[in-house]
C-alpha positions in Angstrom: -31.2 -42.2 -6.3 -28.4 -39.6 -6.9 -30.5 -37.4 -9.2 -33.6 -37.8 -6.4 -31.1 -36.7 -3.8 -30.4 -33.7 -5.7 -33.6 -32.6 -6.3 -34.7 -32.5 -2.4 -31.6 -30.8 -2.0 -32.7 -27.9 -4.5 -36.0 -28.6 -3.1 -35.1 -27.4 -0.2 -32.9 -24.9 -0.7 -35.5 -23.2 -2.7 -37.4 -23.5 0.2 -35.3 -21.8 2.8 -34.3 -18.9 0.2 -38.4 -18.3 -0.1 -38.2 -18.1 3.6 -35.3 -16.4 4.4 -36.5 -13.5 1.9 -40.4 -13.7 2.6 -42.5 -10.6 3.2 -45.6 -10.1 5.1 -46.6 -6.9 3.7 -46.1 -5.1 0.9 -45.6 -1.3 1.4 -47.2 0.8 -0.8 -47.8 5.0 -1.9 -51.0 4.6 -0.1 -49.3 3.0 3.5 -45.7 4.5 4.0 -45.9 4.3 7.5 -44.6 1.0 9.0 -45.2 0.6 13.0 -45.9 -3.1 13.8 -43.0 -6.1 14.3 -42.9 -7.8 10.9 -41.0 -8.2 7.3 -42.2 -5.5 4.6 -40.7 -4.8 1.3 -41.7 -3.0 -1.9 -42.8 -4.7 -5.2 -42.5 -1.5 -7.2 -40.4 1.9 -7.5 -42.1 4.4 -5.0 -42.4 8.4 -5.2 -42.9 8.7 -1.3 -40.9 8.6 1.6 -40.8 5.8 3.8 -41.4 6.5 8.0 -40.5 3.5 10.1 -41.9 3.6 13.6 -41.3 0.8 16.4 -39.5 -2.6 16.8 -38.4 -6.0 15.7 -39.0 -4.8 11.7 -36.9 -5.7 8.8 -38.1 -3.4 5.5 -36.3 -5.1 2.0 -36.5 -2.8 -0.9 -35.4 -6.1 -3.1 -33.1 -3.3 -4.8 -35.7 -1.2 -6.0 -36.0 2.6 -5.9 -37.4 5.9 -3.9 -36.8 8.8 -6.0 -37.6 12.0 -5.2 -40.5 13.9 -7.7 -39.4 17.0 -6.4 -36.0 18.1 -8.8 -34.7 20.6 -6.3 -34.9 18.0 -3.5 -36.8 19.5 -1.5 -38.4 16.6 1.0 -37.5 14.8 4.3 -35.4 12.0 4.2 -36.5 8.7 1.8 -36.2 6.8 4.5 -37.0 8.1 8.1 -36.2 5.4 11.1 -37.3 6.2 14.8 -35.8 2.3 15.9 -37.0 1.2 19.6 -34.7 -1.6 18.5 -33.7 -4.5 16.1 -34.8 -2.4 12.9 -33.0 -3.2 9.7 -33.4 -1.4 6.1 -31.6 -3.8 3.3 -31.2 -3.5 -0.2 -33.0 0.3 -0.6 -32.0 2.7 -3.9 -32.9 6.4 -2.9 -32.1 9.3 -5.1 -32.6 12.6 -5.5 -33.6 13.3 -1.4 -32.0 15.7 0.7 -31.2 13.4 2.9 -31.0 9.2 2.0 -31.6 7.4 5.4 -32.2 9.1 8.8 -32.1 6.7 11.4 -33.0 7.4 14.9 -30.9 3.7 16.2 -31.6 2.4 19.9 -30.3 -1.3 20.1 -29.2 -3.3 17.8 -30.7 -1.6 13.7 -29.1 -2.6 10.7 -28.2 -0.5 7.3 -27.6 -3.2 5.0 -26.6 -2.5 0.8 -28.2 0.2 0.7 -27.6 2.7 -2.3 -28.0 6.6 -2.2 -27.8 8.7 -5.1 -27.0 12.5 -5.3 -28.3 13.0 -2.2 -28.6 16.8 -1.7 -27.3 16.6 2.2 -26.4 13.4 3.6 -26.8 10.0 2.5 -26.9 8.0 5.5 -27.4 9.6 9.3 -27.3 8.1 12.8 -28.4 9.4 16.2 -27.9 7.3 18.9 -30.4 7.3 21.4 -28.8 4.1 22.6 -28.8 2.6 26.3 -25.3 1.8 27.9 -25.9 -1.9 27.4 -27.2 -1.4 24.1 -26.0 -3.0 20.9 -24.3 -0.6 18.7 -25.9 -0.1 15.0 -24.6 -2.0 12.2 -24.2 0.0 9.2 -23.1 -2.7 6.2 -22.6 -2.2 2.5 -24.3 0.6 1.3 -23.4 3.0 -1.0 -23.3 7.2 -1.3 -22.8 7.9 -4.8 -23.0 11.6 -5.7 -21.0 12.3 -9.3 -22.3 15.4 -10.7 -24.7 16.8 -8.4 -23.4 20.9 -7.5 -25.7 21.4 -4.6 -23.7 20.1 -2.0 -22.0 21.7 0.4 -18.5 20.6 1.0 -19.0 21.2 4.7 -21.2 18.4 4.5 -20.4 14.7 5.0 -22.4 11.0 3.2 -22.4 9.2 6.6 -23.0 11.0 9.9 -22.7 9.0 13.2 -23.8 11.5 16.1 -24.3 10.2 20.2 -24.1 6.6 19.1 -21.7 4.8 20.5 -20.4 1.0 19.3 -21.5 1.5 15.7 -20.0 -0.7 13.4 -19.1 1.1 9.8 -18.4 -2.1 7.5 -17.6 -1.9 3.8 -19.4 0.8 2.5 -18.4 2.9 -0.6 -18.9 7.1 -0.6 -17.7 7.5 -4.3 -17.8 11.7 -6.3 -19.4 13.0 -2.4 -19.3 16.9 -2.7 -18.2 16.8 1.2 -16.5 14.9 4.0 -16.8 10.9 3.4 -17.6 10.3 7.3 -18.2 12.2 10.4 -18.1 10.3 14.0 -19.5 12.8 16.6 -19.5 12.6 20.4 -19.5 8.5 19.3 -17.4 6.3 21.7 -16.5 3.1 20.6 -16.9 2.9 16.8 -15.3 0.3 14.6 -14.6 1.9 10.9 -13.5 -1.4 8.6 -12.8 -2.0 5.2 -14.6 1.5 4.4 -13.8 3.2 0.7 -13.8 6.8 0.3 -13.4 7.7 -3.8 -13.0 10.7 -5.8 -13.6 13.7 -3.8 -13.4 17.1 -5.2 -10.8 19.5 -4.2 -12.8 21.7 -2.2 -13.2 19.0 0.3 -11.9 19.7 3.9 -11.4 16.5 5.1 -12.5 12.5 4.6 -12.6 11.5 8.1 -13.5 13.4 10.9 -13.5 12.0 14.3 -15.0 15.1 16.8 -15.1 14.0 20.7 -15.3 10.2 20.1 -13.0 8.4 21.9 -11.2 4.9 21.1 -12.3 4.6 17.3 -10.9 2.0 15.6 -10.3 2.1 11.8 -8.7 -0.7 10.0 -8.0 -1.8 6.2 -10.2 1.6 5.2 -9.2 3.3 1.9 -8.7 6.8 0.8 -8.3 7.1 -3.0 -8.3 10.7 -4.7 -8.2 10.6 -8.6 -6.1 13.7 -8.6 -3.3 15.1 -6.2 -5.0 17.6 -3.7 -4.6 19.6 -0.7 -7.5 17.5 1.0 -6.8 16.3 4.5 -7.5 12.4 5.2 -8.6 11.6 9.0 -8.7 14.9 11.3 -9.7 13.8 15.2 -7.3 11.0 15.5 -5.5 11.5 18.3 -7.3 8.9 20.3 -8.1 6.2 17.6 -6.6 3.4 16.7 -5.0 3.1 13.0 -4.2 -0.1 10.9 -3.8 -0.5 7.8 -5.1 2.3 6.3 -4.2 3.7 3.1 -4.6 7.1 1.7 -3.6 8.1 -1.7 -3.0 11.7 -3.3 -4.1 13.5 0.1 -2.4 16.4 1.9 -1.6 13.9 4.4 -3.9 11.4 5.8 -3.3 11.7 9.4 -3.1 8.3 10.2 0.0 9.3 12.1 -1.3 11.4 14.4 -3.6 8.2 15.8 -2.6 6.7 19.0 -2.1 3.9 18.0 -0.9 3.4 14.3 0.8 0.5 12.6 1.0 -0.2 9.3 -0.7 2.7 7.2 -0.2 3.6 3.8 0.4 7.1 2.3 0.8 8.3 -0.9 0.8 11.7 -0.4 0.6 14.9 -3.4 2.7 17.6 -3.5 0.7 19.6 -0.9 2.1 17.7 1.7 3.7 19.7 4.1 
């Protein structure tokens, strides 16, 4: 009885992992373009970009690639989102693009473990087009990775968030990014938690920039530099809330110039004023 138990148990647990992760339709080089509701995902490594278009659709990569052909980068983004809301791109590997993920967020769209590689602008972008009572975009996870790629500009940054209020920056790594870690812009309302910003080169301004976006909170997020520098933390605080935070081997981190801070760790370099 126990081992028959068991067996409907795994049984069924099979079951409900087959759905949870079902597809409808595969995407392919031949149909990039994804506009109906529906779950899609790829079954191979793909050379194209991918243009999603509409509502109520959920595209899985199941941790496979989009790599760029082109070795100077030049393309659009891998992955190009115009959401009219509840879109969510999961489990994605992009490299080589100029920029990762472009997403165009109304109400409610999800980033979810994604991974961008050397991208040669951004990895991960979000304009809000997003109604006052609209749910804010989720952005979960994912990964800007950029060790050993020259071409970027340092006045760049892995995750712009521009006009879109209430996003929610959980848990992502931007690890080696020639650039600023994460720019909010004219973005009211966003939640920044348990973010890790890694490695930046010297020439880097700043980590975190907050421009015109009032009452951002950032909590338990980590700035770690290998090597002592004269790179500046958070700039734009002044009107955020600041818990928790740690930045090591910065100029300073800022974190002391939020309105409200409690808690914060610095370990600053020599630079510090």
């Amino acid at each position: 009885m126990r081992s028959f138990l068991f067996s409907n148990l795994a049984l069924s647990a099979a079951m409900f992992s087959a759905n949870a992760f079902a597809c409808d339709t595969v995407v392919t080089s031949a149909n990039p373009h994804i506009m109906a509701p529906g779950k899609y995902c790829l079954a191979r490594n793909l050379d194209v970009p991918i243009v999603i278009t509409g509502e109520d659709i959920e595209f899985d990569c199941k941790g496979r690639t989009l790599a760029n052909p082109d070795p100077s980068g030049n393309a659009p983004a891998a992955i190009t989102v115009d959401s009219w809301s509840k879109v969510t791109v999961r489990n994605c590997r992009i490299e080589g693009y100029s920029l990762g993920i472009h997403l165009r967020t109304r109400s409610g769209d999800q980033l979810l473990n994604n991974t961008v590689v050397r991208p040669y602008d951004a990895g991960i972008v979000i304009i809000g087009d997003s109604p006052q009572d609209g749910e804010g975009a989720r952005l979960v996870g994912n990964r800007v990775i950029d060790y050993g790629n020259p071409n970027v500009s340092p006045w760049r940054e892995a995750i712009r968030i521009t006009m879109a209020p209430r996003t929610v920056i959980t848990n992502n790594v931007v690890a080696g990014y020639n650039g600023g870690g994460l720019l909010v812009d004219r973005s009211a309302d966003v939640q920044a938690t348990g973010n890790q910003f890694l490695d930046f080169p010297d020439n880097t301004d700043r980590i975190v920039e907050l421009r015109d976006s009032p009452r951002a909170r950032l909590v338990h997020n980590s700035i770690m530099l290998r090597t002592r520098s004269g790179v500046q933390g958070l700039m734009g605080g002044s009107g955020a809330t600041c818990i928790e935070n740690v930045a090591i081997n910065t100029a300073r981190s800022g974190f002391s110039d939020c309105a409200v801070t409690r808690y914060n760790v610095e370990e600053p370099s020599p630079f510090m004023p």
